[in-house]
N, C-alpha and C positions, 0 to 999 in steps of 0.2 A: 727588884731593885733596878733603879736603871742606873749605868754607866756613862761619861763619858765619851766622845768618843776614840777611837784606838784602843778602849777598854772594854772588856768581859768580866761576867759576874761567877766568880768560881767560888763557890760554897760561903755564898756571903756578902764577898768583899770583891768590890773592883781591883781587878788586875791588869795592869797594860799590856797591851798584843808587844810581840817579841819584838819588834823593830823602836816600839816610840820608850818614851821612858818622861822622868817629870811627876812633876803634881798632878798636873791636869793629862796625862799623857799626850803629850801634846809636841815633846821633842824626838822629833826624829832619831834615829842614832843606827840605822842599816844602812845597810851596803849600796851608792848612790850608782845611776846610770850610769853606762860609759862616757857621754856627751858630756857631764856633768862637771864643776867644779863648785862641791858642796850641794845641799838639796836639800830638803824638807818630805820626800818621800823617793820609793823604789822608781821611776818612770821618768824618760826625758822631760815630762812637764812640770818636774820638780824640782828641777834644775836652778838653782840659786844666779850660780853663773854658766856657762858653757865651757867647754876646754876651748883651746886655738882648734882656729880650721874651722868652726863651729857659728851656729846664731840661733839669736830665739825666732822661730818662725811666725809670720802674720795674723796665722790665724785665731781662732780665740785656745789654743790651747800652749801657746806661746812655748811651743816642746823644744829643745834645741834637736839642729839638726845639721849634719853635716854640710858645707857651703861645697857646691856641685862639681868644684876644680877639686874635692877631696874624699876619699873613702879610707876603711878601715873601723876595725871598733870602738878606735878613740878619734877620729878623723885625721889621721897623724901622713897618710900616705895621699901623698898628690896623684891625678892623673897626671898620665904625658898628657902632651899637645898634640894634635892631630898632625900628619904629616901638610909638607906645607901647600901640597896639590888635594886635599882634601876640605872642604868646604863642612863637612861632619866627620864624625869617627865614633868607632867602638871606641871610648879612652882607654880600656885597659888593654887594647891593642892598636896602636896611634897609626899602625901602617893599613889599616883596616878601614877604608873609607868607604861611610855609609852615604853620603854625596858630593856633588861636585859642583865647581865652579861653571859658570857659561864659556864656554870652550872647552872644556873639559869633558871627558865619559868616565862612565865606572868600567873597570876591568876586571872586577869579582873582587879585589883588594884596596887597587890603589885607583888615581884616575891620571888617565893620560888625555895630549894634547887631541882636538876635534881638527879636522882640516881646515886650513887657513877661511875658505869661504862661506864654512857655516859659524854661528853666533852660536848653539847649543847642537848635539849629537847624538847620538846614540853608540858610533862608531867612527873607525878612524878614517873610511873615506869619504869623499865629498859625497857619495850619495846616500848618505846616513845622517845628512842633517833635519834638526827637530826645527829647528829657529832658524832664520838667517837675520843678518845687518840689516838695518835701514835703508830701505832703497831695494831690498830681495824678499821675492817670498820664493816658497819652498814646492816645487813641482818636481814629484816621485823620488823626493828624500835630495833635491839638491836644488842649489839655491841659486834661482834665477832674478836677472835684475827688471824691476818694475816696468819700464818702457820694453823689453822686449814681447 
């Protein structure tokens, strides 16, 4: 005999698997993702609606999914914001700068200022420049001006 689907044939007669329920087994009634506000099966891409914090994503399986300023099981917990001399950051550690601004270097955590004459650095003195201004290029990490 065939079944339905969400339904098994136990000695006979179609029975709906443990989560649907219905005529046609066909309504939902388990326990819905965490993303989720309401569903029609176990999995983000059942998702009826999303919780806050939440969106259905682009692709074809329109899953929800936590929006990138948010984590947690329900998306309920914000990241911090990056510190404000960080250009990147670990979010869940805002003083952890994984880059930096032009003028700026990384320090292992945070990023401090590059010497006034370079445009980009490596370090804090002048002859640890990666880039220089307009008008400078960089000979043995420090920044000389064009006509010289």
């Amino acid at each position: 005999m065939g079944c339905v689907t969400n339904a098994a044939d136990q000695a006979g007669a179609c029975v709906c698997n443990t989560d649907f329920t219905g005529p046609d087994c066909s309504y939902y009634k388990g326990a819905c993702h965490d993303y989720c506000h309401g569903c029609h099966g176990a999995t983000a891409s059942h998702c009826e609606y999303c919780v806050e914090h939440a969106f259905k994503n682009k692709d074809n399986s329109a899953a929800c999914e936590c929006d990138p300023l948010y984590h947690g099981a329900k998306c309920q917990f914000p990241y911090e914001t990056c510190d404000i001399t960080c250009a990147g950051c670990d979010r869940t550690a805002p003083t952890v700068c994984t880059s930096c601004f032009d003028g700026y270097y990384p320090t292992g955590t945070a990023c401090a200022l590059c010497d006034a004459e370079c445009k980009t650095c490596s370090g804090p003195a002048n002859t640890e420049c990666d880039t220089c201004p307009d008008g400078y290029y960089v000979s043995g990490g420090s920044c000389v001006a064009c006509d010289s």
